[in-house]
Chimera marker file (.cmm) of the C-alpha trace (Angstrom):
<marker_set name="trace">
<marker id="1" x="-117.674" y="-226.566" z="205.081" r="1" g="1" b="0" radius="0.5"/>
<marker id="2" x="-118.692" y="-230.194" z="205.298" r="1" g="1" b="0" radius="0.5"/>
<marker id="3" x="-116.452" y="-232.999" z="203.607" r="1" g="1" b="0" radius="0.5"/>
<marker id="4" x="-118.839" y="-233.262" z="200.314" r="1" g="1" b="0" radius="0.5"/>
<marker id="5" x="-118.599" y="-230.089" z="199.310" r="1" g="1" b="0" radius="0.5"/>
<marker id="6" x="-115.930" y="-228.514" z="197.113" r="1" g="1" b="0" radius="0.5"/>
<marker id="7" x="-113.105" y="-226.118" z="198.153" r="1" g="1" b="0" radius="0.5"/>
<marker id="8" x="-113.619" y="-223.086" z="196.963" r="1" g="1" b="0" radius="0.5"/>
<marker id="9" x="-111.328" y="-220.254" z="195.399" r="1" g="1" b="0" radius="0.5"/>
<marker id="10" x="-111.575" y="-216.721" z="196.372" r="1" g="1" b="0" radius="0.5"/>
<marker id="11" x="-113.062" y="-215.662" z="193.559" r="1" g="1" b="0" radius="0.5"/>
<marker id="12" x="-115.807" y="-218.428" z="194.033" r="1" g="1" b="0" radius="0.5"/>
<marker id="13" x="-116.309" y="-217.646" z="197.795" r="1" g="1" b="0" radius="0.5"/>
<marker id="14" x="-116.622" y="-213.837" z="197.020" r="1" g="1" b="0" radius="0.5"/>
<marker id="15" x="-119.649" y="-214.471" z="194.819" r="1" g="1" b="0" radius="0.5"/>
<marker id="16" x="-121.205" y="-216.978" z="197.176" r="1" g="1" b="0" radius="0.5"/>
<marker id="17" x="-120.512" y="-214.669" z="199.958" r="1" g="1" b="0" radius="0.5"/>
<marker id="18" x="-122.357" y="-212.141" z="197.430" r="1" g="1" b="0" radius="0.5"/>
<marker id="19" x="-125.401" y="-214.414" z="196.605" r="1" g="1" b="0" radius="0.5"/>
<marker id="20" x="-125.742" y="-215.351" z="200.369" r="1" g="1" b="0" radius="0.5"/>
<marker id="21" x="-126.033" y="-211.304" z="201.220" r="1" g="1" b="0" radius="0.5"/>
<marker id="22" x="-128.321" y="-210.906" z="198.393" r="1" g="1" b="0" radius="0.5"/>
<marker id="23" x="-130.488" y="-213.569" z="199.105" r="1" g="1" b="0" radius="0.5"/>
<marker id="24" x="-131.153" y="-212.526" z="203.012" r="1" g="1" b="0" radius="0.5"/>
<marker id="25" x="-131.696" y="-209.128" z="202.279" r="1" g="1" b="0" radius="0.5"/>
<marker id="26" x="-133.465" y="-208.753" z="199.381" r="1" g="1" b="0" radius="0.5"/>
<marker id="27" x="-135.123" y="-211.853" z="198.966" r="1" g="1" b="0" radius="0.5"/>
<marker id="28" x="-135.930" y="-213.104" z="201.906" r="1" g="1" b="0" radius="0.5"/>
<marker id="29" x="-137.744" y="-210.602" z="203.771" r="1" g="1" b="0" radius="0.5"/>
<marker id="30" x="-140.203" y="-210.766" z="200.495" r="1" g="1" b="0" radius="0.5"/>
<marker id="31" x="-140.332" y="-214.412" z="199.262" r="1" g="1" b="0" radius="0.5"/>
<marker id="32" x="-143.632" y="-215.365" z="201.255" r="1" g="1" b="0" radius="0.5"/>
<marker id="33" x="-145.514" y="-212.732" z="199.302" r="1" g="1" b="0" radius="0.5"/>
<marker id="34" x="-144.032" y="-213.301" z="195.916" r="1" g="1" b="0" radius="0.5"/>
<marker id="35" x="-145.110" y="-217.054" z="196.518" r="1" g="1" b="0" radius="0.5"/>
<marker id="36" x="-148.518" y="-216.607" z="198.010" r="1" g="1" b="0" radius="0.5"/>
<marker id="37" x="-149.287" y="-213.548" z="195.663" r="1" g="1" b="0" radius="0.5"/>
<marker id="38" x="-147.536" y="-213.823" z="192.736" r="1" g="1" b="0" radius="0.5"/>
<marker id="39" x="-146.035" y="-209.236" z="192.798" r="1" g="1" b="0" radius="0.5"/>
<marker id="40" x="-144.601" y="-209.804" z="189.298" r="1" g="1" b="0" radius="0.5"/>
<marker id="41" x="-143.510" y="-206.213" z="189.940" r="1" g="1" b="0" radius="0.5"/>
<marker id="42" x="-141.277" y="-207.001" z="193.189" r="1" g="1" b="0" radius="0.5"/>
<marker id="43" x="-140.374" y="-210.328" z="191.075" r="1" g="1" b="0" radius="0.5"/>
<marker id="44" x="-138.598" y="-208.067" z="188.034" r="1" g="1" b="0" radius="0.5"/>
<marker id="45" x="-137.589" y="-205.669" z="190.559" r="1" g="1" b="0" radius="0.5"/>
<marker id="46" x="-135.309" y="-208.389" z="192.409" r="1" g="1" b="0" radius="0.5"/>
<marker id="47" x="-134.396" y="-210.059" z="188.599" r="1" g="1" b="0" radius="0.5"/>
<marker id="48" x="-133.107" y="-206.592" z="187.908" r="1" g="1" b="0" radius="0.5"/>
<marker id="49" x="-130.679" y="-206.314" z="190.926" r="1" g="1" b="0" radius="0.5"/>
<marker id="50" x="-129.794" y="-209.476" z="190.298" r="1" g="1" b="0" radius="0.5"/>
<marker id="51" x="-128.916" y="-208.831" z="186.659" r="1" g="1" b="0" radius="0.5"/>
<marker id="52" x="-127.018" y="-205.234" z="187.559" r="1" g="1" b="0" radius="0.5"/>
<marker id="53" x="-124.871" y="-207.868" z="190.541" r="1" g="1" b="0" radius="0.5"/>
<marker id="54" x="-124.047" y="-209.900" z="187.134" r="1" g="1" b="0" radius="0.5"/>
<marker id="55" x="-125.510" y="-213.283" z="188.423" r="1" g="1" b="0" radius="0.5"/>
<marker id="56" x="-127.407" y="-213.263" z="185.390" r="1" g="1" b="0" radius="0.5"/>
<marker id="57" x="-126.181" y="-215.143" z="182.329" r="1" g="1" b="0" radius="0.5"/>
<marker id="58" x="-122.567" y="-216.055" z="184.230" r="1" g="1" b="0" radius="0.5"/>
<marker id="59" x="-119.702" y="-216.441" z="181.645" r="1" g="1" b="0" radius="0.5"/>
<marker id="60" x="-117.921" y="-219.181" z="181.382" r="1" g="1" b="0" radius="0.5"/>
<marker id="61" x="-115.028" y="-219.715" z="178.804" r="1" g="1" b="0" radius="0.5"/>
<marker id="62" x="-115.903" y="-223.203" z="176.895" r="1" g="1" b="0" radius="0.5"/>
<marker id="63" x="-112.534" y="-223.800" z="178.218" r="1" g="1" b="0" radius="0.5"/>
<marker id="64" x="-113.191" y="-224.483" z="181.958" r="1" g="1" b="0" radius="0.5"/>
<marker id="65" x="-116.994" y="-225.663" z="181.339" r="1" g="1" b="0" radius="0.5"/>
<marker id="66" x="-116.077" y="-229.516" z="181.526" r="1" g="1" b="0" radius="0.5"/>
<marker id="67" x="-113.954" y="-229.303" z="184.971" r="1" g="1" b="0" radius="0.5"/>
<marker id="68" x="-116.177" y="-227.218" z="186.958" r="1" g="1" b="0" radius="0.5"/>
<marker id="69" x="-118.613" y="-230.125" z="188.126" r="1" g="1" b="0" radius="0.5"/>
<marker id="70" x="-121.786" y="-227.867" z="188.529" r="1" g="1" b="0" radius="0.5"/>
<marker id="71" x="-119.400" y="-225.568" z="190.764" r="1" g="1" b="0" radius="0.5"/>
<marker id="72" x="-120.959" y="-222.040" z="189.273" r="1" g="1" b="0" radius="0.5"/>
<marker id="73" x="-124.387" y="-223.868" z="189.838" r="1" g="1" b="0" radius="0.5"/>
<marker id="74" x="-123.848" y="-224.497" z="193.785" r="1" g="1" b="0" radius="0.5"/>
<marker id="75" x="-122.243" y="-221.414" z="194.868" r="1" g="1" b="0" radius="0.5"/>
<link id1="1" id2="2" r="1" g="1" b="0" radius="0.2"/>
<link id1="2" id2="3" r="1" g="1" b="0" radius="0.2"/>
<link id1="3" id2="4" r="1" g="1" b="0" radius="0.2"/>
<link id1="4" id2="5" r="1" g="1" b="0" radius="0.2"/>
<link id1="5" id2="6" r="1" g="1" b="0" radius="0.2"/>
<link id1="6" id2="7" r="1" g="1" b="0" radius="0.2"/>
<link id1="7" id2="8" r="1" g="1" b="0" radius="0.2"/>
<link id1="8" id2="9" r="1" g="1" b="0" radius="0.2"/>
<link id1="9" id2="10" r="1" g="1" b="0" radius="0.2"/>
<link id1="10" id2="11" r="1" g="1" b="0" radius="0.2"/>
<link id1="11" id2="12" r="1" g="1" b="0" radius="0.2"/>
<link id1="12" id2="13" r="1" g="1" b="0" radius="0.2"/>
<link id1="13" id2="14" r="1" g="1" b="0" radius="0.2"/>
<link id1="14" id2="15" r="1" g="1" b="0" radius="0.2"/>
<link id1="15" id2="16" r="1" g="1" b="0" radius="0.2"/>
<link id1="16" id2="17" r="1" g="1" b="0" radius="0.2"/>
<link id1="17" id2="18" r="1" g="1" b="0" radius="0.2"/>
<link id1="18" id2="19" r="1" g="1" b="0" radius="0.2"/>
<link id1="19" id2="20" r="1" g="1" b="0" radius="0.2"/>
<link id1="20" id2="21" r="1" g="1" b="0" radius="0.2"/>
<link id1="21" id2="22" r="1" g="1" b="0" radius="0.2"/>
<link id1="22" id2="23" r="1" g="1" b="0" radius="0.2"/>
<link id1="23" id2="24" r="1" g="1" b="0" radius="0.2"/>
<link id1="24" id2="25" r="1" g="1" b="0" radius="0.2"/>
<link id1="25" id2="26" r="1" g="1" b="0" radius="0.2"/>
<link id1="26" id2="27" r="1" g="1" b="0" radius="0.2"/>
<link id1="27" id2="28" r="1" g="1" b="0" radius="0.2"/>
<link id1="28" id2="29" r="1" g="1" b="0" radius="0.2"/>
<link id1="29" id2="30" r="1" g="1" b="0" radius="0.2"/>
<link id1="30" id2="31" r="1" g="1" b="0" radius="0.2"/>
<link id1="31" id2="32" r="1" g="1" b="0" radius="0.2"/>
<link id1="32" id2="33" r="1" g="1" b="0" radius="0.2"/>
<link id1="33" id2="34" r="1" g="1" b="0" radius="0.2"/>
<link id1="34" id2="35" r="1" g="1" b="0" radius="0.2"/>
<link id1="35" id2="36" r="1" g="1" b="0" radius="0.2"/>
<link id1="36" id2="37" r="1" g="1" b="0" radius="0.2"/>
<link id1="37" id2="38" r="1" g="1" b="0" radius="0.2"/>
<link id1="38" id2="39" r="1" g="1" b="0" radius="0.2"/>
<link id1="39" id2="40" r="1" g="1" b="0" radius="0.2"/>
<link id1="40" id2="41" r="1" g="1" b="0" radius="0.2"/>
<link id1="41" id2="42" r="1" g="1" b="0" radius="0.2"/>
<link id1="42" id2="43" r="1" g="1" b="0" radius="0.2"/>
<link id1="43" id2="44" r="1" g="1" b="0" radius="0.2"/>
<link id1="44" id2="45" r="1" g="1" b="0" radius="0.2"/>
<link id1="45" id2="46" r="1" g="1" b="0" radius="0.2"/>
<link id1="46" id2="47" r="1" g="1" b="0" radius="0.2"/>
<link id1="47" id2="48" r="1" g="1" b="0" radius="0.2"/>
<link id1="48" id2="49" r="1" g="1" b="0" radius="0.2"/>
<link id1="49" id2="50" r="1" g="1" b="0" radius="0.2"/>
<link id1="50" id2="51" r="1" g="1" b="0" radius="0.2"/>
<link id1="51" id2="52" r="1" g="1" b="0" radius="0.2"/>
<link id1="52" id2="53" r="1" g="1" b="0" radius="0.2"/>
<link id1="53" id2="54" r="1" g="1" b="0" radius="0.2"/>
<link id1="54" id2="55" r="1" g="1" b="0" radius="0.2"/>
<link id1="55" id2="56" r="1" g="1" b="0" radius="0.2"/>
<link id1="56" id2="57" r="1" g="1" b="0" radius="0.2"/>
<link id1="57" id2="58" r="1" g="1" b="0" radius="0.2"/>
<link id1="58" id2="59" r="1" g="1" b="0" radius="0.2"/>
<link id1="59" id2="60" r="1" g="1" b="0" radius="0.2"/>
<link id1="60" id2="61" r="1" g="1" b="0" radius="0.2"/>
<link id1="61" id2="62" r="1" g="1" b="0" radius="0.2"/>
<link id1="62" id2="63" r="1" g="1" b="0" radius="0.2"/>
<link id1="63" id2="64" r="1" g="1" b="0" radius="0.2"/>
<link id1="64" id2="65" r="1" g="1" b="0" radius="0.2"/>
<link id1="65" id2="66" r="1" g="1" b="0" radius="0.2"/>
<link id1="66" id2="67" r="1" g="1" b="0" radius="0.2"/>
<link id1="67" id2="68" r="1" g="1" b="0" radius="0.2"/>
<link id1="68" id2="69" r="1" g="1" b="0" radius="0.2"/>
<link id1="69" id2="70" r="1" g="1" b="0" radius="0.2"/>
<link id1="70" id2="71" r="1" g="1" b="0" radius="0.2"/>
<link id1="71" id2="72" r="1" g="1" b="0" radius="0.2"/>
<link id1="72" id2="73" r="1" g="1" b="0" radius="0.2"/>
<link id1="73" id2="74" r="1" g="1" b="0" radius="0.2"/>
<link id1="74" id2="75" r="1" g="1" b="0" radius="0.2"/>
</marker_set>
């Protein structure tokens, strides 16, 4: 992890770890044909495993919104 980027719990490294797995197997191996041709189909396909993995509309209590610094958005 390079100095500019923030430590991360386990919690937060579990869905990065997650995203990262998502991201090279599903998306990936498909994202130069949903770019050139536009397969809305594969498109909602890979919204809908994305929804079902909860990534989503994340949660966050109004509580800890103010001292996460964009955390949730880099992970």
């Amino acid at each position: 992890m390079s100095s500019n980027e923030p430590e991360l719990n386990e919690d937060q490294a579990m869905i990065q770890d997650m995203a990262r797995k998502f991201a090279q197997a599903e998306l990936a191996p498909v994202a130069q044909k949903l770019d050139q041709e536009g397969d809305s189909e594969l498109f909602l396909g890979n919204l809908k495993k994305l929804a079902e993995l909860g990534f989503m509309g994340l949660n966050i209590e109004s509580e800890y919104e103010k001292s996460l610094d964009g955390q949730v958005v880099c992970l």
